[in-house]
C-alpha positions in Angstrom: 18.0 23.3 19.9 20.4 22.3 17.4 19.3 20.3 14.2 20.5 16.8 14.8 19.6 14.1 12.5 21.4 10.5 12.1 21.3 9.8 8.0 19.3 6.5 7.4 20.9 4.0 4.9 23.3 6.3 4.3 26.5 4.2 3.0 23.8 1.7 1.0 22.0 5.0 -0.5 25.7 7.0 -1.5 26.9 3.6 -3.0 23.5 3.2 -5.1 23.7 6.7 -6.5 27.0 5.7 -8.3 28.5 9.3 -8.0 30.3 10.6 -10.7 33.0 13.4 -9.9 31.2 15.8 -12.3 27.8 15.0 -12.0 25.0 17.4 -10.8 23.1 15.7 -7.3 19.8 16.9 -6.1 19.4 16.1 -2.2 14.8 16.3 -1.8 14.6 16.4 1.5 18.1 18.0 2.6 17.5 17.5 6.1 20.6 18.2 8.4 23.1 17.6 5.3 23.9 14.2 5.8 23.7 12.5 2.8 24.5 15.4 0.7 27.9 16.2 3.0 28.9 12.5 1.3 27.8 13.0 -1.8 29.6 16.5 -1.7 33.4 14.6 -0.8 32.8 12.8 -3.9 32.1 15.4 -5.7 35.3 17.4 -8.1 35.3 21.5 -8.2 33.2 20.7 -11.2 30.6 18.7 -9.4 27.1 20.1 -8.0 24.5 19.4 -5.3 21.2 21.4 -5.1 19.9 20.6 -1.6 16.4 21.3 -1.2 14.3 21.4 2.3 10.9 23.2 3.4 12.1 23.5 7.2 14.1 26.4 8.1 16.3 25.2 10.7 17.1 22.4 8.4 18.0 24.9 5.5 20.6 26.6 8.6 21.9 23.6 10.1 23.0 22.3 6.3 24.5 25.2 5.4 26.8 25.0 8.6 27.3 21.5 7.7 28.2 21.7 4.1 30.0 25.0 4.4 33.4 23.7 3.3 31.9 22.9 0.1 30.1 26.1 -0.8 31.6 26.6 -4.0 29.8 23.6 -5.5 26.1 23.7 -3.3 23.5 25.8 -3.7 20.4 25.0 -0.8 16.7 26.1 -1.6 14.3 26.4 0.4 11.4 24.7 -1.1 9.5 21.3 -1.5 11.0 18.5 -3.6 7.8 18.3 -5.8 8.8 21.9 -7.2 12.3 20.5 -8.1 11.7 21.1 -12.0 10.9 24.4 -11.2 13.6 25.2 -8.6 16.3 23.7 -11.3 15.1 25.7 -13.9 15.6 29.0 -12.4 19.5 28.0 -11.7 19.5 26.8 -15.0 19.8 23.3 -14.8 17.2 20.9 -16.8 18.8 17.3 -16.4 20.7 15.7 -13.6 22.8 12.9 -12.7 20.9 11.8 -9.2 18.4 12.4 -6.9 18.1 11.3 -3.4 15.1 11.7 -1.3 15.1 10.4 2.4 11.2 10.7 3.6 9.5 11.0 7.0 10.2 13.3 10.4 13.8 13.9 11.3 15.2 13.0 14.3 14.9 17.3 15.2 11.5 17.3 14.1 10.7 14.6 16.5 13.0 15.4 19.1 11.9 19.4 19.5 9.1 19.3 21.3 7.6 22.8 20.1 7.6 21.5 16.6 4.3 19.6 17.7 5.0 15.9 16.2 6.0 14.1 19.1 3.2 12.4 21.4 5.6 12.2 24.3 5.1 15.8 25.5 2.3 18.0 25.8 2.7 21.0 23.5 0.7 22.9 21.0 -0.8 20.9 17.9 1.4 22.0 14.9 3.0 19.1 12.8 3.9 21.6 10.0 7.0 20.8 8.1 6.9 23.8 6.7 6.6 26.9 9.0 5.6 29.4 6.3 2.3 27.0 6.0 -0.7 28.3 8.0 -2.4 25.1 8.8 -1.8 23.1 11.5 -2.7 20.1 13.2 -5.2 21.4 15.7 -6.8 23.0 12.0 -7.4 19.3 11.2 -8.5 17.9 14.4 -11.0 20.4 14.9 -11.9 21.0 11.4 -12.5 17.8 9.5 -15.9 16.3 9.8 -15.9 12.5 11.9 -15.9 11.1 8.2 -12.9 12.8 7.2 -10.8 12.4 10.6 -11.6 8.8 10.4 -10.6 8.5 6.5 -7.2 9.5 7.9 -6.6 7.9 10.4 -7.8 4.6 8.9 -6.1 4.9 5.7 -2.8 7.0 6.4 -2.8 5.7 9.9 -3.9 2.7 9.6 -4.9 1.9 12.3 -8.4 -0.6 13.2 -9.7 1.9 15.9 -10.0 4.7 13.4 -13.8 4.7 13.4 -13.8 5.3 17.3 -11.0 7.5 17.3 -12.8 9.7 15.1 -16.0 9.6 17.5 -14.4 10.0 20.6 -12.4 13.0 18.9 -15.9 14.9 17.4 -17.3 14.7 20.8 -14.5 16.0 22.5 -14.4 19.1 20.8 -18.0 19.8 21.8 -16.7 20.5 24.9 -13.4 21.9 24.5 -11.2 23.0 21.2 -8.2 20.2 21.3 -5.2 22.5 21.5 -2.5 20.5 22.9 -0.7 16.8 21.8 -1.8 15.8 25.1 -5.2 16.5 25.2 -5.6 14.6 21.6 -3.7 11.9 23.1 -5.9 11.8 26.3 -8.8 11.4 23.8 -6.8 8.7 21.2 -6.1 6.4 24.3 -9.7 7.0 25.7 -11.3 5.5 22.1 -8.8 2.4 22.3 -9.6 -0.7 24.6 -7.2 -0.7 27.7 -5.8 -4.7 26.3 -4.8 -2.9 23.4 -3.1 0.0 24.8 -1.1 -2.4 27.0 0.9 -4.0 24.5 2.8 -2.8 21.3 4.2 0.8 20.4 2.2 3.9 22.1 -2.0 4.2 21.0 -1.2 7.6 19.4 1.6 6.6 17.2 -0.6 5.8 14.3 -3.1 8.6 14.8 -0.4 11.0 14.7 1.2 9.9 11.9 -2.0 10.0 9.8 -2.6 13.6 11.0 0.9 14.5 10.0 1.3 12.9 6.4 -2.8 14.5 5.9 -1.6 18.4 6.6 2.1 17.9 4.7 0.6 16.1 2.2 3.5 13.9 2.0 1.6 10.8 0.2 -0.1 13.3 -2.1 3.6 15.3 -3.1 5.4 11.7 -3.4 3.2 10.1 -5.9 2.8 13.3 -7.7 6.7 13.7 -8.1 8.5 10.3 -8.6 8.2 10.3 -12.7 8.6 13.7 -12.9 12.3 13.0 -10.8 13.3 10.4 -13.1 12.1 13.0 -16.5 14.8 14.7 -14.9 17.5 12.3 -14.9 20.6 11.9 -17.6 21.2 8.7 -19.2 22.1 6.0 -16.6 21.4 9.0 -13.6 19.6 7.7 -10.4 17.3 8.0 -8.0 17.2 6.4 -4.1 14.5 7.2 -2.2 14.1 5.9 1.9 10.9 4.8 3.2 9.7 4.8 6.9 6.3 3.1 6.4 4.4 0.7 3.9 2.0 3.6 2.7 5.4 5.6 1.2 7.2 2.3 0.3 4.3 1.1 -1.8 3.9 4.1 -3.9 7.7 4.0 -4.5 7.5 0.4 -5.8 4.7 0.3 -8.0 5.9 4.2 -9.6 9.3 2.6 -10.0 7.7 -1.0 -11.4 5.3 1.5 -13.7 8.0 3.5 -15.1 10.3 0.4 -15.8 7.4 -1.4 -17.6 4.8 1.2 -18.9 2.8 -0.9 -22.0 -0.7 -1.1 -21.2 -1.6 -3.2 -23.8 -3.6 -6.8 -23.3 -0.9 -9.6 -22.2 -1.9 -11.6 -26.0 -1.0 -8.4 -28.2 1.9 -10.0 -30.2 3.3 -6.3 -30.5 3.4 -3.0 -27.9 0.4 -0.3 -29.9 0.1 2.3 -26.3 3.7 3.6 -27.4 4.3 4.0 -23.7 8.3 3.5 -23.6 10.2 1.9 -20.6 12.0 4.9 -18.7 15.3 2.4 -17.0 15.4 -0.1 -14.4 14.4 -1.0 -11.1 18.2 -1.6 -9.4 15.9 -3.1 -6.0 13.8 -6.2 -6.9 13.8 -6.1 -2.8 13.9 -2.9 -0.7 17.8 -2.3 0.8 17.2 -2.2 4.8 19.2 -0.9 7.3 22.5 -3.8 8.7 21.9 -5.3 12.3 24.6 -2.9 12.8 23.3 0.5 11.7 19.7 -1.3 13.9 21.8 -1.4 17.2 23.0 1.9 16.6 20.1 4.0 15.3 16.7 2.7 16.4 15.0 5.2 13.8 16.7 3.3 11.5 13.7 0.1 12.2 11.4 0.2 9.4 13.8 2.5 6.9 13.6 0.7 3.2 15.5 2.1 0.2 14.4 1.9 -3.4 16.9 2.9 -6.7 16.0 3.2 -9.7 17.9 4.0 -13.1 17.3 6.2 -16.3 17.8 5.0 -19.1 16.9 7.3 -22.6 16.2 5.2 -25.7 
């Protein structure tokens, strides 16, 4: 299947980057190429883009996609929360922008065998990685009720997460869960039938928490964000895209946190924690996607953006 993925916010993101001809890009989550193929056009023979990804077939459809430009890209195969590290070894210790555009792409979703979508029946997997052993099915029929229902409450959230878990443990008494459609047979079973008849589909949230647990996308993202903007030059950037509140809200209150770091009581007349300000929130409000880009990419629904600036005292 070929890696097909429709960049979110992509005009609103290229245009908050504020490319410069000569600058040095880092792309996070690489994806098929989208946004970095536009920040590459922008981009003189001196320019650079280091496009980073985890997921193989990403890492091979963007380097079909960005061919034309391989004199300035160089594509690692890697998570964004080594991007110090993966910078270093090309040299490189500051940059100009970062762009990171989180969640499942449209591929990930869309090829079944890939184990994140809840509208087939296929093995558990959910990896984004493929090199990763864990799966899915590791977590489902691993974690203790507790655990499973930790998830699903907090990265899920979702209210039924208590019976979820329940209905899930006892389950696997009988049977190992191998399949997204036996865990979905299970997921519907713990939620009332009212329920299940109206909004999005019962597993939705369930597998979302499952996912974001074994990719530890939450855990990577709040690790990362001030270590990206250490990385930034004078006046550099960094956008990052949302899908959900649990991403969104770690992105606001990191950006908020580096903007304004003094943790000294509000009646000190003078700053004493010597924590500096690292730049500026560009988005009091989140950029979301046009009624337009809505009507033509329905992924695009709950997409948010987020820039922030470097600035070096």
């Amino acid at each position: 299947m070929e890696f097909r993925h429709k960049s979110v916010l992509l005009e609103e993101s290229i245009e908050s980057l504020c490319i410069k001809p000569d600058g040095i890009y880092v792309d996070g989550t690489l994806g098929g190429g989208g946004h970095s193929y536009e920040i590459c056009r922008r981009l003189s023979g001196k320019g650079r883009l280091i496009g980073i990804d985890q997921d193989e077939a990403a890492i091979e459809a963007a380097t079909g996609r960005l061919g034309e430009f391989k004199d300035r890209v160089t594509i690692v195969r890697s998570n964004y929360c080594n991007m110090r590290g993966e910078l270093g070894k090309l040299g490189i210790t500051s940059v100009d922008g970062v762009i990171l555009d989180l969640g499942v792409s449209s591929y990930q979703l869309d090829e079944a065998s890939r184990g994140f979508t809840y509208r087939e029946d296929v093995p558990l997997d959910m990896r984004m990685d493929q090199r990763q052993s864990m799966t899915a099915k590791d977590i489902v029929n691993g974690y203790s009720e507790m655990e499973l229902y930790r998830i699903i409450r907090d990265y899920g959230e979702d209210r039924f997460a208590k019976n979820i878990a329940r209905h899930i443990v006892n389950a696997r008494k009988e049977k190992t869960l191998e399949t997204t459609g036996e865990l979905i047979h299970v997921i519907k079973a713990a939620i009332p039938a009212k329920v299940r008849a109206v909004g999005g589909h019962p597993a939705k949230k369930t597998f979302q928490a499952i996912r974001i647990e074994l990719n530890r996308e939450l855990e990577v993202l709040e690790d990362s964000l001030e270590d990206m903007i250490d990385l930034l030059n004078d006046g550099g950037r960094i956008c990052v895209i949302t899908f959900h509140s649990l991403e969104d809200r770690i992105v606001k209150n990191k950006f908020r946190q580096c903007e304004a770091p003094c943790t000294c009581p509000k009646d000190f007349p003078v700053c004493v924690c010597g924590k500096k300000s690292k730049g500026r929130v560009i988005t009091r409000k989140p950029i979301v996607p046009s009624q337009r880009e809505l009507e033509e990419n329905s992924r695009a629904k709950s997409s948010k953006l987020r820039v922030f600036e470097r600035k070096i005292q």
